[in-house]
mmCIF file as gemmi writes it, N, C-alpha and C atoms, coordinates in Angstrom:
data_model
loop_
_atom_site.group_PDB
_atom_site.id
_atom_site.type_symbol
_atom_site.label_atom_id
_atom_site.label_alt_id
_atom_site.label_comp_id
_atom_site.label_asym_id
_atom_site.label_entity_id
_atom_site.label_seq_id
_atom_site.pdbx_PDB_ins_code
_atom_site.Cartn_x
_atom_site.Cartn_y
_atom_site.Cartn_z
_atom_site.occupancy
_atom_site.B_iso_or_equiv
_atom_site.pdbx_formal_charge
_atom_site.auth_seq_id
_atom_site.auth_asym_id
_atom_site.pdbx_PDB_model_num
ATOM 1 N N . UNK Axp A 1 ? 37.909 -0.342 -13.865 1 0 ? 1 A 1
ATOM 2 C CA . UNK Axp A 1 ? 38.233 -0.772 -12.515 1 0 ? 1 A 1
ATOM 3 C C . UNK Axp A 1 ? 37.006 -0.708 -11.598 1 0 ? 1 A 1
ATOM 4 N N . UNK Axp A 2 ? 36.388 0.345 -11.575 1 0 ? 2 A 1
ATOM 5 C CA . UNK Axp A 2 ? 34.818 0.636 -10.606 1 0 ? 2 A 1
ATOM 6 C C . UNK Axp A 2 ? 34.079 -0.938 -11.274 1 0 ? 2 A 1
ATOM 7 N N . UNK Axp A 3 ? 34.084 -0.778 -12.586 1 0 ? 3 A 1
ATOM 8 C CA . UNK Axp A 3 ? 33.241 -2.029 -13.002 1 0 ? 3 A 1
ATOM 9 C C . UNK Axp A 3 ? 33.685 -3.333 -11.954 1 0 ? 3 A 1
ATOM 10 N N . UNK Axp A 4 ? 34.431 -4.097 -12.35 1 0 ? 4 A 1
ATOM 11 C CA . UNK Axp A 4 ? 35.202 -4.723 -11.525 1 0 ? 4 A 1
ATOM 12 C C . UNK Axp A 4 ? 34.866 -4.996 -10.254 1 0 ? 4 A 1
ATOM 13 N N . UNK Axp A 5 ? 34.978 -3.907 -9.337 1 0 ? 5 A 1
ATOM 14 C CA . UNK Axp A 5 ? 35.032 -3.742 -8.191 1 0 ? 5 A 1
ATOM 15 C C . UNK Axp A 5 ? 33.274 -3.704 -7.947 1 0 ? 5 A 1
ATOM 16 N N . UNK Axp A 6 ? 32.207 -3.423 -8.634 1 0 ? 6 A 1
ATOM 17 C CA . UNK Axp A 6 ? 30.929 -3.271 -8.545 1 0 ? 6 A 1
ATOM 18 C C . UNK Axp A 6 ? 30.217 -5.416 -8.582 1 0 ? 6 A 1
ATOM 19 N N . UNK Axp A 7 ? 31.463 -5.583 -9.664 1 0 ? 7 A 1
ATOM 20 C CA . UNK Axp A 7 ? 30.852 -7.011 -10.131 1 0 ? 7 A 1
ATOM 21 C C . UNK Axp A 7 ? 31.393 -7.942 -8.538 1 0 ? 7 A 1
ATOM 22 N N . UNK Axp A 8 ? 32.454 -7.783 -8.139 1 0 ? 8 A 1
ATOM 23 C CA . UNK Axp A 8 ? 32.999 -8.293 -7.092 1 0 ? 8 A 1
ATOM 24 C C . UNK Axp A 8 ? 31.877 -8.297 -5.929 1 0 ? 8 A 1
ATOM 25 N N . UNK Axp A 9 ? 31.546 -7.12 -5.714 1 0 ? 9 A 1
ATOM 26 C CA . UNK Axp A 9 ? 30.764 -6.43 -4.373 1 0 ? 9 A 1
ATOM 27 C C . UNK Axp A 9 ? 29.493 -7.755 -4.8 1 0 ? 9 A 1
ATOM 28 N N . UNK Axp A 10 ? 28.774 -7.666 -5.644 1 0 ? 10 A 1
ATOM 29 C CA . UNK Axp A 10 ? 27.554 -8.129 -6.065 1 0 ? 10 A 1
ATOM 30 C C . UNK Axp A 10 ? 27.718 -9.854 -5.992 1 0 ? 10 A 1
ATOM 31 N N . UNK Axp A 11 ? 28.954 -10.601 -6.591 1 0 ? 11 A 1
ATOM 32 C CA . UNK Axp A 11 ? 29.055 -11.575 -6.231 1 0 ? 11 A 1
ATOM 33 C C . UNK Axp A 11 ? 29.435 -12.095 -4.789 1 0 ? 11 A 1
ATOM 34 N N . UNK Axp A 12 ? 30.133 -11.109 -3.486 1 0 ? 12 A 1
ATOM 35 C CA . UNK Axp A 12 ? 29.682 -11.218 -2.471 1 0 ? 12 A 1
ATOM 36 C C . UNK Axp A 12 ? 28.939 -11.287 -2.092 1 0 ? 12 A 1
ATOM 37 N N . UNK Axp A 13 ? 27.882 -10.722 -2.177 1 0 ? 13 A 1
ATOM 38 C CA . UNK Axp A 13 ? 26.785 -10.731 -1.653 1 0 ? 13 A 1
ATOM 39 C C . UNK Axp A 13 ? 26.14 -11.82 -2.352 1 0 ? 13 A 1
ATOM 40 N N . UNK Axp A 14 ? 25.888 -11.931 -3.428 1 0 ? 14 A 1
ATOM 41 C CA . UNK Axp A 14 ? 25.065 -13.17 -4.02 1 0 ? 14 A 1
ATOM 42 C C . UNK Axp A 14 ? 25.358 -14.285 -3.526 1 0 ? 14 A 1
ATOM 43 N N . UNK Axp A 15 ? 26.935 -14.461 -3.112 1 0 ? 15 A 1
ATOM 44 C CA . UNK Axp A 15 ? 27.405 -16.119 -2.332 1 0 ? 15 A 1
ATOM 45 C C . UNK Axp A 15 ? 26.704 -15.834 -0.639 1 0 ? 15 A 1
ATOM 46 N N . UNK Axp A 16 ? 26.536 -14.87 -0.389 1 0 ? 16 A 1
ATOM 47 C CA . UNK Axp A 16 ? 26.477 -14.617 0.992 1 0 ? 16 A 1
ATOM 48 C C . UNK Axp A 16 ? 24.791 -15.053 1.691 1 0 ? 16 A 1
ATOM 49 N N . UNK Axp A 17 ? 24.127 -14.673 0.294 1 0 ? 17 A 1
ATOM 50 C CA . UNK Axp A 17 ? 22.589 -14.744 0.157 1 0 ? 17 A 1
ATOM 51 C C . UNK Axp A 17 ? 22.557 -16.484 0.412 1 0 ? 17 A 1
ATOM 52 N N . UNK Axp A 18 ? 22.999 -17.086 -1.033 1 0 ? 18 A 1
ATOM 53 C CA . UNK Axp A 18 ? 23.189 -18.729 -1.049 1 0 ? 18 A 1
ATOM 54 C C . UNK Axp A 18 ? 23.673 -19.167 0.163 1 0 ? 18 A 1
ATOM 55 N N . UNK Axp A 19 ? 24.408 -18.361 0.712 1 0 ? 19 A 1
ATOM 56 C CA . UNK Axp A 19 ? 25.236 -19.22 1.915 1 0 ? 19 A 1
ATOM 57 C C . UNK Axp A 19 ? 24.035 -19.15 3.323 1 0 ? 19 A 1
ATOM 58 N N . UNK Axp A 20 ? 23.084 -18.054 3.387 1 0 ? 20 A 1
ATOM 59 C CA . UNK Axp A 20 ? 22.245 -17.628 3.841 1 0 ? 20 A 1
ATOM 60 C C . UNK Axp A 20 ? 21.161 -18.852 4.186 1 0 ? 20 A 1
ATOM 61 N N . UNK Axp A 21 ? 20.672 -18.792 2.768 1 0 ? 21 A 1
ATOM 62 C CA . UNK Axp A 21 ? 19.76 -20.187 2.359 1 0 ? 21 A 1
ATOM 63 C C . UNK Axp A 21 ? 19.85 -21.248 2.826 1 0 ? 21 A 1
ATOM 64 N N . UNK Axp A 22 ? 21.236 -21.818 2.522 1 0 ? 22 A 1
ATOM 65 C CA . UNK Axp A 22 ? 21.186 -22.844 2.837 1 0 ? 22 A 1
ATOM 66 C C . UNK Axp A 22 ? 21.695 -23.198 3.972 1 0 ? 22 A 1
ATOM 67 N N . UNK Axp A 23 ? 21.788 -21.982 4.927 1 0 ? 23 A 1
ATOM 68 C CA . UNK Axp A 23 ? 22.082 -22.345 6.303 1 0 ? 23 A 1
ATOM 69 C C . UNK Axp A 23 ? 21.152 -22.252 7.019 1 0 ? 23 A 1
ATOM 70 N N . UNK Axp A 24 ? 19.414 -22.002 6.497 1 0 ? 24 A 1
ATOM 71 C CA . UNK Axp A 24 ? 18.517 -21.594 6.957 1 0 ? 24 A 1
ATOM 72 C C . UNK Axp A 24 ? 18.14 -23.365 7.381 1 0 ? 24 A 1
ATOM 73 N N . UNK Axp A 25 ? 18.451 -24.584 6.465 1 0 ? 25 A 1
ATOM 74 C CA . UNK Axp A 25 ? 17.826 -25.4 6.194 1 0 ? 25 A 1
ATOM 75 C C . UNK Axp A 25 ? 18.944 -26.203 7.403 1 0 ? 25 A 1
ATOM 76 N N . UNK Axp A 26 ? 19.746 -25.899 7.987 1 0 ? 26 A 1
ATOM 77 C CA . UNK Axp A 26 ? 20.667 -26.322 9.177 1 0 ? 26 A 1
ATOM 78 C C . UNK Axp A 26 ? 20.318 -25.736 10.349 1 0 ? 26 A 1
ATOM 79 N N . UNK Axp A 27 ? 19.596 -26 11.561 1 0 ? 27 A 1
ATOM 80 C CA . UNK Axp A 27 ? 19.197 -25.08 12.275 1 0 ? 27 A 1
ATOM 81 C C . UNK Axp A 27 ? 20.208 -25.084 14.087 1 0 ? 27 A 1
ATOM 82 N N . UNK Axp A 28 ? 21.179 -25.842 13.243 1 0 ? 28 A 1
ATOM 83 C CA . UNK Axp A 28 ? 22.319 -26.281 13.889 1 0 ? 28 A 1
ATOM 84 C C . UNK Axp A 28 ? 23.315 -25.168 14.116 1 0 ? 28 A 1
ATOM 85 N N . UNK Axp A 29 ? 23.48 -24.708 12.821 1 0 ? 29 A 1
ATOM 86 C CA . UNK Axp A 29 ? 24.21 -23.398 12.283 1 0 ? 29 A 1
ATOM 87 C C . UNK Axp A 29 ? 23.829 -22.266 12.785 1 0 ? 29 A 1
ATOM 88 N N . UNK Axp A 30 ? 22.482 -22.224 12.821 1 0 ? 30 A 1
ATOM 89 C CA . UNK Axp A 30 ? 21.961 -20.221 12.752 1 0 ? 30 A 1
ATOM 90 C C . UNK Axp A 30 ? 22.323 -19.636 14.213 1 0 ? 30 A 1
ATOM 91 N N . UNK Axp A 31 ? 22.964 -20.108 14.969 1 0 ? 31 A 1
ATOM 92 C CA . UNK Axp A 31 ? 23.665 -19.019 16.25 1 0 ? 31 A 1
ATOM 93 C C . UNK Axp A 31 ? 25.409 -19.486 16.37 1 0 ? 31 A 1
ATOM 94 N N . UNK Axp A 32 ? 25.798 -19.882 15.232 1 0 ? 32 A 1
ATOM 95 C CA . UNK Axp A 32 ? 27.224 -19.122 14.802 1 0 ? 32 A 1
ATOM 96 C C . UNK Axp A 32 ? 27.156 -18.293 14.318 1 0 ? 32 A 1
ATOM 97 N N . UNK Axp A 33 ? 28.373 -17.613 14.955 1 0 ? 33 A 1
ATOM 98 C CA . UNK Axp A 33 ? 28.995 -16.511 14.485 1 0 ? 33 A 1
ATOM 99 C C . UNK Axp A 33 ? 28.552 -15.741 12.891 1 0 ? 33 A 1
ATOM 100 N N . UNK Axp A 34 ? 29.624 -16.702 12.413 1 0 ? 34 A 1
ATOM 101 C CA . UNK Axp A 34 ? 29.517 -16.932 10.76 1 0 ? 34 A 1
ATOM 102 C C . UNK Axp A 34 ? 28.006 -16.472 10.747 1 0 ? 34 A 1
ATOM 103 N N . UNK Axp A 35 ? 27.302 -17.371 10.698 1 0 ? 35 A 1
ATOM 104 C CA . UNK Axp A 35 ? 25.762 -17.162 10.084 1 0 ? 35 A 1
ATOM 105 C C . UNK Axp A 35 ? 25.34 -15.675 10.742 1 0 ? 35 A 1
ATOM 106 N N . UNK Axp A 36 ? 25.512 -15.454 11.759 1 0 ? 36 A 1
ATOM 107 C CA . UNK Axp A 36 ? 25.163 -14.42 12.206 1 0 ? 36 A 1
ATOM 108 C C . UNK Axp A 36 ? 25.31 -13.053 11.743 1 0 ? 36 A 1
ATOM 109 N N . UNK Axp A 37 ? 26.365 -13.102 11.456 1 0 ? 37 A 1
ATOM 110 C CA . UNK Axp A 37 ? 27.153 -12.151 10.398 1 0 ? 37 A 1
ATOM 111 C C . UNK Axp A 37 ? 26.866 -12.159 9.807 1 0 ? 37 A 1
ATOM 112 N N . UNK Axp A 38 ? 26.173 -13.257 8.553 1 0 ? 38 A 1
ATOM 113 C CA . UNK Axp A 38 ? 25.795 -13.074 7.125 1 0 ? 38 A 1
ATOM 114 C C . UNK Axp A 38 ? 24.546 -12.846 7.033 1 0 ? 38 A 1
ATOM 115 N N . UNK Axp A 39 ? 23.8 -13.478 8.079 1 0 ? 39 A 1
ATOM 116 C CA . UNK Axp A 39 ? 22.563 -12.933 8.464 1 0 ? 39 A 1
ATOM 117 C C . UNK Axp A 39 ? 22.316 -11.529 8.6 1 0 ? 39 A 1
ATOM 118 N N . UNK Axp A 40 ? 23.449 -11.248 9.401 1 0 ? 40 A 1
ATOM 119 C CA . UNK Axp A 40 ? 22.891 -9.406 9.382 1 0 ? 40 A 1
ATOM 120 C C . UNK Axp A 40 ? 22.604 -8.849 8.14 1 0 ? 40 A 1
ATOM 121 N N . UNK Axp A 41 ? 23.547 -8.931 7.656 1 0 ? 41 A 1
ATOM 122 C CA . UNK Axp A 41 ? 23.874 -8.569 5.778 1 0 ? 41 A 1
ATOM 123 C C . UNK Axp A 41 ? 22.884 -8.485 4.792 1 0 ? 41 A 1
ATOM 124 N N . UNK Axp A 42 ? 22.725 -10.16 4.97 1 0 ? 42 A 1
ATOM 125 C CA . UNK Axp A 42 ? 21.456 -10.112 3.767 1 0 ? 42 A 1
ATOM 126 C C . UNK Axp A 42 ? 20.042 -10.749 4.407 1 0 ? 42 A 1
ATOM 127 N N . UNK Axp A 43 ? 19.783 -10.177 5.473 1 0 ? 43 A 1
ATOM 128 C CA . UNK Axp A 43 ? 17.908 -10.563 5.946 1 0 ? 43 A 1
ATOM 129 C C . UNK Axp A 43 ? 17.423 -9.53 5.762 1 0 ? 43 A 1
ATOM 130 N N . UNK Axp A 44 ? 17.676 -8.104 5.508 1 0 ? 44 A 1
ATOM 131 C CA . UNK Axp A 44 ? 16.884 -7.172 5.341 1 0 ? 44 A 1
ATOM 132 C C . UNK Axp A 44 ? 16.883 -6.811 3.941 1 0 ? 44 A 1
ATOM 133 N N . UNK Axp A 45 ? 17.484 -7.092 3.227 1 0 ? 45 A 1
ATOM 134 C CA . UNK Axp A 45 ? 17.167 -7.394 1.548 1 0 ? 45 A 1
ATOM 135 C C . UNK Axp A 45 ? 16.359 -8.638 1.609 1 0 ? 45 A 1
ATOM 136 N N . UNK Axp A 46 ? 16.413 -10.09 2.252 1 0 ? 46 A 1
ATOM 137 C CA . UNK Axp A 46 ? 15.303 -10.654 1.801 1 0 ? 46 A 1
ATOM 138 C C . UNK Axp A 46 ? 14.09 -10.63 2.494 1 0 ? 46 A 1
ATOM 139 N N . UNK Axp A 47 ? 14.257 -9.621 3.456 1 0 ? 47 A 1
ATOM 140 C CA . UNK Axp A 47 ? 12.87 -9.265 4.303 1 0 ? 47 A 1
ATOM 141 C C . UNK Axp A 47 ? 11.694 -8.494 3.197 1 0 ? 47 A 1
ATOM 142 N N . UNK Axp A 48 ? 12.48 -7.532 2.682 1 0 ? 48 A 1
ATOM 143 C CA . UNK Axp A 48 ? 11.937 -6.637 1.983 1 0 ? 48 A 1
ATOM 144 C C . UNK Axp A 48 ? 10.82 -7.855 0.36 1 0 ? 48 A 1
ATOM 145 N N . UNK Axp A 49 ? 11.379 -8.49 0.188 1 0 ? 49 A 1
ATOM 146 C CA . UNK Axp A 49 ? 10.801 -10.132 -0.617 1 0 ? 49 A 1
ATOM 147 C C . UNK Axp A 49 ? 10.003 -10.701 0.311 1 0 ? 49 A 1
ATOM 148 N N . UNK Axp A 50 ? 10.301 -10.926 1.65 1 0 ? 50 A 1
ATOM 149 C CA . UNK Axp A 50 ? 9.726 -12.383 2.407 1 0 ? 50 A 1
ATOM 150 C C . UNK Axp A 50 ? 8.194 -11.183 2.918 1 0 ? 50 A 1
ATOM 151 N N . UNK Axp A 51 ? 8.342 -9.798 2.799 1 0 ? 51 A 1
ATOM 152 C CA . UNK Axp A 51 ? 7.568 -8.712 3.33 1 0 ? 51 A 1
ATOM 153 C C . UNK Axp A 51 ? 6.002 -8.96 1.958 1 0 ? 51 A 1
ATOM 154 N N . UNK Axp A 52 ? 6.287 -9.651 0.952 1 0 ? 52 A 1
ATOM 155 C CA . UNK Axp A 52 ? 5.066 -9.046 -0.211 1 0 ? 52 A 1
ATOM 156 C C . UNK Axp A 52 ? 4.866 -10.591 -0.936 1 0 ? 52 A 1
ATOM 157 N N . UNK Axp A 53 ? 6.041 -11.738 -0.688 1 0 ? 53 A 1
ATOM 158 C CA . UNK Axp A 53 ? 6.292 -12.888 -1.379 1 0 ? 53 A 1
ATOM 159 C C . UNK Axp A 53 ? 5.285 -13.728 0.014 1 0 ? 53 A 1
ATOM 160 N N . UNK Axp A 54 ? 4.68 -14.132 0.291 1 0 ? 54 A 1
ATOM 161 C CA . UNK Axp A 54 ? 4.121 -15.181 1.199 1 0 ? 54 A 1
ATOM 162 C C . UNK Axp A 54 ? 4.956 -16.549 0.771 1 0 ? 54 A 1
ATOM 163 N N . UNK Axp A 55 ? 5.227 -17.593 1.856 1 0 ? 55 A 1
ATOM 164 C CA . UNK Axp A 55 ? 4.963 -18.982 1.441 1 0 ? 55 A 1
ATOM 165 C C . UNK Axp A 55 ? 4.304 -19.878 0.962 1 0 ? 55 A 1
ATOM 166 N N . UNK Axp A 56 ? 4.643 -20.727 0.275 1 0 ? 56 A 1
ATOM 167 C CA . UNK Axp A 56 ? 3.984 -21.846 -0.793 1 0 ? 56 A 1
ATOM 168 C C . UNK Axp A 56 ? 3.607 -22.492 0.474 1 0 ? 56 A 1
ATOM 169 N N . UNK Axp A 57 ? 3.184 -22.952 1.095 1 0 ? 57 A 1
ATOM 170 C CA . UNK Axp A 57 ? 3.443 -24.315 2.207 1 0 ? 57 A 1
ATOM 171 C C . UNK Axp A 57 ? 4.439 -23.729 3.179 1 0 ? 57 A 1
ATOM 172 N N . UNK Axp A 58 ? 4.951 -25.069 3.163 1 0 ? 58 A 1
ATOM 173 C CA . UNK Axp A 58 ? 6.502 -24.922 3.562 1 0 ? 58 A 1
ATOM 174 C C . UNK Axp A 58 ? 7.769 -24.305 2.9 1 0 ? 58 A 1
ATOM 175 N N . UNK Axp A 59 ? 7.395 -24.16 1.12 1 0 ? 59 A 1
ATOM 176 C CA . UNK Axp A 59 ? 8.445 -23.404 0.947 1 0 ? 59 A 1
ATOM 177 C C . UNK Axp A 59 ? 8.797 -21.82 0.5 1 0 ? 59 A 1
ATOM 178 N N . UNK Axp A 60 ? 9.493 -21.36 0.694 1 0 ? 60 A 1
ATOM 179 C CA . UNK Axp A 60 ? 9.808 -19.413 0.622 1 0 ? 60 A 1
ATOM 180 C C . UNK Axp A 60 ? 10.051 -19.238 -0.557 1 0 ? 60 A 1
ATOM 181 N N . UNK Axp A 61 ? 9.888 -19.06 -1.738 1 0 ? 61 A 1
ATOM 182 C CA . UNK Axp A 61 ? 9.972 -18.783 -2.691 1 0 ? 61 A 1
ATOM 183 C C . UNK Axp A 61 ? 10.689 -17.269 -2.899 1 0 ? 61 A 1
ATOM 184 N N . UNK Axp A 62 ? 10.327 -16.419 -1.72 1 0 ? 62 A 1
ATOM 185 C CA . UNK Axp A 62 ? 10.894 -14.885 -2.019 1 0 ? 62 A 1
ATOM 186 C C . UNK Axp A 62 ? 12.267 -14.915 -2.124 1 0 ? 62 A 1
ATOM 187 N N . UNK Axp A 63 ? 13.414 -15.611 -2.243 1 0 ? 63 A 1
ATOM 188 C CA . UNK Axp A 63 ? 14.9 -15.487 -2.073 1 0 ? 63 A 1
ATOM 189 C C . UNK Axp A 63 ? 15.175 -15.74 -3.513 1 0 ? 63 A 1
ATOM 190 N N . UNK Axp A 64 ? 14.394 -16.827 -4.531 1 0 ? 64 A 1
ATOM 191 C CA . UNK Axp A 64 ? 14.203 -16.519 -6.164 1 0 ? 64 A 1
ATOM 192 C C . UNK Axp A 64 ? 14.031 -14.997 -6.656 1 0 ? 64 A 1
ATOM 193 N N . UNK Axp A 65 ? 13.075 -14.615 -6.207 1 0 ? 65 A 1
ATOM 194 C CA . UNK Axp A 65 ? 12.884 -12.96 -6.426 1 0 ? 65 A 1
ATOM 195 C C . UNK Axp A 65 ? 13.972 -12.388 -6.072 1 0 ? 65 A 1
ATOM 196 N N . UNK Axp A 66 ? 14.378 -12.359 -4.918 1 0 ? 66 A 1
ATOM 197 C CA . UNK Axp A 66 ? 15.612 -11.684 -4.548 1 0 ? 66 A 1
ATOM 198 C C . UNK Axp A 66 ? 16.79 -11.962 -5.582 1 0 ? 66 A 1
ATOM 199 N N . UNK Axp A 67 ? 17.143 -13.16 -5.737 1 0 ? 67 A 1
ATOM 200 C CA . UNK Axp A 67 ? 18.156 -13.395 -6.921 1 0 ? 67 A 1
ATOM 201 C C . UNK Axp A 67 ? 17.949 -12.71 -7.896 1 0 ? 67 A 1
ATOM 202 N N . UNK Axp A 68 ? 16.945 -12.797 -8.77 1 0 ? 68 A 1
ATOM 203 C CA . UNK Axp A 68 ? 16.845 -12.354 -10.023 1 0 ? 68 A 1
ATOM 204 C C . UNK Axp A 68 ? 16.697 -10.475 -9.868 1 0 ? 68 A 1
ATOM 205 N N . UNK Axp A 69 ? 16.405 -10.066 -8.731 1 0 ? 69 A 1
ATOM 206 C CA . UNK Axp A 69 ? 16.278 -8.672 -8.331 1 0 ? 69 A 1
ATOM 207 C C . UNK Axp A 69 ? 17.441 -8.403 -8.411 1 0 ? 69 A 1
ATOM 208 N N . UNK Axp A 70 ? 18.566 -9.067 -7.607 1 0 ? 70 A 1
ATOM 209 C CA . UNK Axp A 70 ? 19.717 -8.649 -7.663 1 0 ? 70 A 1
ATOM 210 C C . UNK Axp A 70 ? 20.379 -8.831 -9.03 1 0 ? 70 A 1
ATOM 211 N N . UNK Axp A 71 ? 20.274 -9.631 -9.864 1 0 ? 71 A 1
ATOM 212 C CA . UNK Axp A 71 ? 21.067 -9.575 -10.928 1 0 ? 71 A 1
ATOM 213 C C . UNK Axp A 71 ? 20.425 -8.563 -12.308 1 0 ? 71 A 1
ATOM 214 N N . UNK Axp A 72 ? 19.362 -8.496 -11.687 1 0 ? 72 A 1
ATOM 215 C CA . UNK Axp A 72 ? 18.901 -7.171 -12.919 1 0 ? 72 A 1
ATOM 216 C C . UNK Axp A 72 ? 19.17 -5.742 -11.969 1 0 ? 72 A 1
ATOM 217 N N . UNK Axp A 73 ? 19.397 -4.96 -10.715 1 0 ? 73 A 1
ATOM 218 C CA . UNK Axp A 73 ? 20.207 -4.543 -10.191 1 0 ? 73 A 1
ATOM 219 C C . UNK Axp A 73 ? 21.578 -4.132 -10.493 1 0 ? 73 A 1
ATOM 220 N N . UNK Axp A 74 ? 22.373 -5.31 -10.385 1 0 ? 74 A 1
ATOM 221 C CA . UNK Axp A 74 ? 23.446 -5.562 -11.03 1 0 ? 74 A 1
ATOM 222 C C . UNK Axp A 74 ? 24.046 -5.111 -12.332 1 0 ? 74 A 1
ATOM 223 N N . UNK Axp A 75 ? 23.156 -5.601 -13.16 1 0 ? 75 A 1
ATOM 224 C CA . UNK Axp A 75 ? 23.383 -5.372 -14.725 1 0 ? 75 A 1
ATOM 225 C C . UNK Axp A 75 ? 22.712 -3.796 -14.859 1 0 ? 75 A 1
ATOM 226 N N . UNK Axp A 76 ? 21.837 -3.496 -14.149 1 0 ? 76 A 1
ATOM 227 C CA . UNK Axp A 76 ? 21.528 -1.943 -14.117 1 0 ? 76 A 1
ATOM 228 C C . UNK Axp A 76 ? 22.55 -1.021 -13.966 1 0 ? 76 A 1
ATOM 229 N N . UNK Axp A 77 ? 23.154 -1.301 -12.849 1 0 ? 77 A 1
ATOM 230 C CA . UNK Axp A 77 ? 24.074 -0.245 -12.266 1 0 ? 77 A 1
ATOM 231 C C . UNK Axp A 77 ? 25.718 -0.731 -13.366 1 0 ? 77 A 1
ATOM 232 N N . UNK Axp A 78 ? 26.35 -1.556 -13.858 1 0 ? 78 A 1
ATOM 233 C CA . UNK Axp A 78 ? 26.958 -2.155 -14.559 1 0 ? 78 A 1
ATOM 234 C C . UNK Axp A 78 ? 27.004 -1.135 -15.958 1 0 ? 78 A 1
ATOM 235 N N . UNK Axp A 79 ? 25.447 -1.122 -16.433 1 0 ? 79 A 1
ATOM 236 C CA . UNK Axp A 79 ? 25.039 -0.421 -17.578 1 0 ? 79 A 1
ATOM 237 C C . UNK Axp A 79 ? 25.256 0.966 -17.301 1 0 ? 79 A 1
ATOM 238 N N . UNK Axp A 80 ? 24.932 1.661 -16.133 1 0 ? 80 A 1
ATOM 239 C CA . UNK Axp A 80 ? 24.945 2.988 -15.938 1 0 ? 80 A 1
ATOM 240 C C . UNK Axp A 80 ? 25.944 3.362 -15.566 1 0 ? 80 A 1
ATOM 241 N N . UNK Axp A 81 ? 27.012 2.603 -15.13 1 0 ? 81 A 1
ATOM 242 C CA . UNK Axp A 81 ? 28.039 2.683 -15.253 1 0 ? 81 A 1
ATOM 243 C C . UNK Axp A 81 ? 29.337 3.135 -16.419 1 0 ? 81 A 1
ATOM 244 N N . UNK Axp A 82 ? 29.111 2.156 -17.185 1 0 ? 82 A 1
ATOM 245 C CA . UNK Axp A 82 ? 29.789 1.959 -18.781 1 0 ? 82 A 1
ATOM 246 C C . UNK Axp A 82 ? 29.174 3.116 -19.323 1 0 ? 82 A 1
ATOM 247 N N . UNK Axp A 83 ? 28.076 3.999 -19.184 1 0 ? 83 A 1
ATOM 248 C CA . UNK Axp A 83 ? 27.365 4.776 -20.251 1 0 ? 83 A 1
ATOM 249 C C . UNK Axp A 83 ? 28.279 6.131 -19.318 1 0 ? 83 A 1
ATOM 250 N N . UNK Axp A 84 ? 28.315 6.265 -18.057 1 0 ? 84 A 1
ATOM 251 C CA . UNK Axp A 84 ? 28.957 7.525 -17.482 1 0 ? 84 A 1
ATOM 252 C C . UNK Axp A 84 ? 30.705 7.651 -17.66 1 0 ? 84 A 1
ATOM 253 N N . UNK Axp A 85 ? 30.929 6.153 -18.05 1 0 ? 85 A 1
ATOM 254 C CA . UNK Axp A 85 ? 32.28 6.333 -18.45 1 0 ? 85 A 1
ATOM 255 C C . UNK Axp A 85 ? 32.976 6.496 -19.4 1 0 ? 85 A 1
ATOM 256 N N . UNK Axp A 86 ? 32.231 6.321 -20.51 1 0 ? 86 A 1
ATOM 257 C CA . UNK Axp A 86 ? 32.317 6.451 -22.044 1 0 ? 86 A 1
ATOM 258 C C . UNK Axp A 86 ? 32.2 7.839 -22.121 1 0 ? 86 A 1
């Protein structure tokens, strides 16, 4: 059940990140509510990326890092999980 409930938490946030993104590229959006909110959430996880990742140009590449951070994260705590419950 913790498993579960760990995988849930993580795919919130992972839609929340995407939803993040691509509301970055709407600049129509970023002083709703909504965005605002999700903004709080996840800009200081991708600050901590956008803090050591520079831009290509025009594009941010640090929110790739962030993904793949989070899903090895994920599968970390997942693993250390299953091993404390066994």
């Amino acid at each position: 059940m913790l498993i579960y409930i760990v995988d849930k938490l993580f795919l919130v946030f992972t839609i929340m990140m995407f939803v993040r993104i691509m509301g970055s590229w709407l600049p129509e959006l970023q002083n709703s509510r909504f965005m605002q909110f999700v903004a709080f959430y996840t800009d200081p996880y991708l600050n901590v990326f956008r803090r050591f990742i520079p831009p290509l140009g025009m594009i941010d590449i640090s929110p790739i890092i962030a993904f793949l951070c989070l899903g090895i994260m994920e599968q970390m705590i997942k693993s250390l999980l299953i091993t404390i419950m066994t």
